[in-house]
C-alpha positions as CSV (number, residue, x, y, z in Angstrom):
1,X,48.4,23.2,2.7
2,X,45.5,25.1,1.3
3,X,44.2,21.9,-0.4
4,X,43.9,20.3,2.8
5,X,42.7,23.2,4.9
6,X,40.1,23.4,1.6
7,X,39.4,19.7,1.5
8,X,38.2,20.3,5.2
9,X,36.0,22.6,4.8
10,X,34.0,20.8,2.4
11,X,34.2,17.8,4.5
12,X,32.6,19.8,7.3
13,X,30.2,21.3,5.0
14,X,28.8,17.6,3.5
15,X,28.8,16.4,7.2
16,X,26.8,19.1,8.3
17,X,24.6,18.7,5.6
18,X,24.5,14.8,6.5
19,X,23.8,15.6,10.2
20,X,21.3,17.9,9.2
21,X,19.5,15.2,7.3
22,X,19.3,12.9,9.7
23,X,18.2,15.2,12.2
24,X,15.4,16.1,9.7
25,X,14.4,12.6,9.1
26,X,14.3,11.7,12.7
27,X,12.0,14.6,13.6
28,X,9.4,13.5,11.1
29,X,9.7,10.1,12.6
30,X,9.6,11.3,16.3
31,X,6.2,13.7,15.1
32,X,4.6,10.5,13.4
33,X,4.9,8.6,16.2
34,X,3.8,11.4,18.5
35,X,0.3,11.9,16.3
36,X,-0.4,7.9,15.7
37,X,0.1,8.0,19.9
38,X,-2.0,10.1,20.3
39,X,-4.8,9.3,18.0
40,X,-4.4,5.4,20.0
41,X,-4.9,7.5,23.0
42,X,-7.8,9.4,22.1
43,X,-9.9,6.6,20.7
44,X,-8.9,4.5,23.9
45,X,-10.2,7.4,26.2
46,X,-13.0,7.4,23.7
47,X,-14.2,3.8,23.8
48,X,-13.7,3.9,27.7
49,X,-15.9,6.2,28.2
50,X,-18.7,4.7,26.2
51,X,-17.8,1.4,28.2
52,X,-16.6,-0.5,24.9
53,X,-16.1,-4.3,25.9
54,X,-12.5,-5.2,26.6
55,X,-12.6,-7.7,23.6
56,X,-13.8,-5.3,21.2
57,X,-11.5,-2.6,22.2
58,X,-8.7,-5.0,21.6
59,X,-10.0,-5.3,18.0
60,X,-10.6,-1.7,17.6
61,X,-7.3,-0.5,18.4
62,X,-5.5,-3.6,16.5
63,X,-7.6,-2.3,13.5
64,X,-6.6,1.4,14.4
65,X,-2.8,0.2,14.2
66,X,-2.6,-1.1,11.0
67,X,-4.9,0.8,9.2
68,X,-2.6,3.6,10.1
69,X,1.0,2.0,9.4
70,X,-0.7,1.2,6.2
71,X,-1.7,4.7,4.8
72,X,1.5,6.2,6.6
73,X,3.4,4.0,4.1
74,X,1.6,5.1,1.6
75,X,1.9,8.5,2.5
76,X,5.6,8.4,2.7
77,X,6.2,6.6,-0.5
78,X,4.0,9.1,-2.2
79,X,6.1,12.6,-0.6
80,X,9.4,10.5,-1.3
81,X,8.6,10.4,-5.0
82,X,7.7,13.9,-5.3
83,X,10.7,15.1,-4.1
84,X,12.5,14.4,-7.3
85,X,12.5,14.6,-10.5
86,X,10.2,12.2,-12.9
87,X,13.1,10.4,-14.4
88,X,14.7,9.3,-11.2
89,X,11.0,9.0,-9.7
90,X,10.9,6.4,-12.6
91,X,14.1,4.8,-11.8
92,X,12.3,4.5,-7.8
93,X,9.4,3.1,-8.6
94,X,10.9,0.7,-10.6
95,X,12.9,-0.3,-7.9
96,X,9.6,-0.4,-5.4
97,X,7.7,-2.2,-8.1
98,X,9.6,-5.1,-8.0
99,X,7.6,-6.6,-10.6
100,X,4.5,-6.8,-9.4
101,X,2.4,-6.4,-11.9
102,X,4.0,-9.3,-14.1
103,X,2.5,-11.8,-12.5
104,X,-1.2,-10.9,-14.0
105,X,-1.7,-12.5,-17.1
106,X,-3.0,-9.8,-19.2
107,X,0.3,-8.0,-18.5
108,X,2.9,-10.6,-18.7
109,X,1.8,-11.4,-22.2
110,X,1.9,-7.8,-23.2
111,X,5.2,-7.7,-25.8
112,X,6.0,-4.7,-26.4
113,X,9.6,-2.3,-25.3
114,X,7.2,0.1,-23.5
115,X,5.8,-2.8,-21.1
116,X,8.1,-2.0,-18.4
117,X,7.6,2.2,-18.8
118,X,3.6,1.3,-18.6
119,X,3.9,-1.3,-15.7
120,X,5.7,1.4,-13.9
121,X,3.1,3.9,-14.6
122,X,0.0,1.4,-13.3
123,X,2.3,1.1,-10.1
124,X,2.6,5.1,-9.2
125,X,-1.1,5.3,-9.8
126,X,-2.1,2.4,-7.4
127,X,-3.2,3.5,-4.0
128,X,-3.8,1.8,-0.7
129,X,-7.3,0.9,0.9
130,X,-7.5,-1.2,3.9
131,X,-10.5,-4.3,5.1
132,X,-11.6,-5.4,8.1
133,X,-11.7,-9.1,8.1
134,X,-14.8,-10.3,6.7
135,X,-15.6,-7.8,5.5
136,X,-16.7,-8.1,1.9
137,X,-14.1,-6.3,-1.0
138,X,-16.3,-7.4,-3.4
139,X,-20.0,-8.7,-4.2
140,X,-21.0,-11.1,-6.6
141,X,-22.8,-9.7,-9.5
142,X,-21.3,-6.0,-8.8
143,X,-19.5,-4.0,-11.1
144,X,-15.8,-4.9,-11.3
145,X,-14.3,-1.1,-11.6
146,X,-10.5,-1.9,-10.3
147,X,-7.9,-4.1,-10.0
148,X,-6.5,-5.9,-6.6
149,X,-3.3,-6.9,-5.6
150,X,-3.0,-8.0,-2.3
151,X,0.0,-6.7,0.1
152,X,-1.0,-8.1,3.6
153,X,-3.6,-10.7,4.8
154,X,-5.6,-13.2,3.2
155,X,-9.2,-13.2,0.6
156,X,-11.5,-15.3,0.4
157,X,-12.7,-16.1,-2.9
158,X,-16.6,-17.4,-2.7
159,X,-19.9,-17.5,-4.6
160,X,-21.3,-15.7,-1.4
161,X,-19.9,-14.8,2.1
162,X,-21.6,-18.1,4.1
163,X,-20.6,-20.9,1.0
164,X,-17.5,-22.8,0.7
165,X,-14.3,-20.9,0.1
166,X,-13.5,-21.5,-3.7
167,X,-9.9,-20.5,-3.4
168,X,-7.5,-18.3,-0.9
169,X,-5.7,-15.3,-1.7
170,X,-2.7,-14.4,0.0
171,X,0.0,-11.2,-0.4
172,X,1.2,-11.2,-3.9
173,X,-2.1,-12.4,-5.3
174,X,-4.5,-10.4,-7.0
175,X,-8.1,-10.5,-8.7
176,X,-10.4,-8.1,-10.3
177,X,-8.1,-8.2,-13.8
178,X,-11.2,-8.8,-15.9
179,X,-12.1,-5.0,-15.0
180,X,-9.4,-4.0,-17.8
181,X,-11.6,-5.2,-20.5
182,X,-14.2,-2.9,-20.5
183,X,-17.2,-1.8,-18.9
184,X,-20.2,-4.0,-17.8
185,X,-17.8,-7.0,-16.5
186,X,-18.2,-8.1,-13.0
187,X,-16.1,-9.7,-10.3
188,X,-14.9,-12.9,-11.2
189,X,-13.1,-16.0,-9.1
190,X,-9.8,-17.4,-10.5
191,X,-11.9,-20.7,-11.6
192,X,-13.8,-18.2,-13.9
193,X,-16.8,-18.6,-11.6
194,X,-19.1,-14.7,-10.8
195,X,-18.6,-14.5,-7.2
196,X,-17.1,-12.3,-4.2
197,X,-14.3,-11.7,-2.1
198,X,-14.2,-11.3,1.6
């Protein structure tokens, strides 16, 4: 009998902790969704009042949308990691990776038993940064600093932003890998021809 009545008690203890959880999680959901509201509501009040065509406001607050669902994504994988420790952050990130990185060249032909540790450390450094459509990533003859792997939309790969598109990029792909082998190399299309991306 005092098993039982002990048995319970914890139970009553983990579901409180459970309920207590969820409650958590669904009041930082309910308090992001109040603040993206009302930022959408601001900068509608905002363009109204400067008498923004319809049109363009449409684009504006498209824009506004998923420039925000964007960073809060990466703002909540980022606190999620930090909450524990570095080996299970490891073990997470590995999981989120989901092999991204393999795909490049320069890193699938890397043999080494440390590829996957190093892949996973590239990954938990990468950060989001958001375009408007057409507007250029990158310019021929610039500096190529970073490398770009592309999670929503399209690229356009081009010698310049009014010639013919040499090739499309679409999530999954990437560019911008030739910025790994030193300095002074600029941005270069996947036929090995200096160009941009917009």
């Amino acid at each position: 009998r005092l098993y039982v009545v002990f048995a319970m008690y914890v139970g009553t203890l983990v579901f409180g902790t459970l309920l207590g959880e969820v409650q958590s999680a669904m009041a930082n959901l309910r308090r992001m969704e109040r603040e993206r509201a009302l930022l959408a509501q601001e900068t509608k009040d905002f363009l109204r009042e400067r008498e923004c065509p319809p049109h363009l406001e449409r684009r504006l607050m498209q824009w506004l949308q998923f420039n925000h669902l964007c960073y809060q994504k990466e703002h909540m994988r980022t606190k999620v990691l930090a909450e524990f420790p570095e080996a299970l952050q490891r073990q997470l990130a590995t999981h989120l990776h989901r092999n991204m990185l393999v795909k490049i060249p320069v890193f699938r032909d890397i043999v080494s038993p440390y590829r996957e540790n190093f892949l996973v450390d590239l990954y938990m450094k990468m950060r989001c940064k958001t375009f408007c459509e057409l507007y250029p990533v990158a310019l021929k003859g610039h500096l190529a600093d970073h490398l770009c792997v592309i999670t929503h939309g399209q690229i356009r790969a081009a010698v310049s932003i009014q010639s013919t598109t040499i090739s499309t990029l679409n999530p999954g792909d990437f560019f911008g890998e030739n910025s790994l082998f030193g300095k002074d190399q600029t941005w270069m299309t996947s036929w090995g021809v200096e160009g941009g991306f917009f």
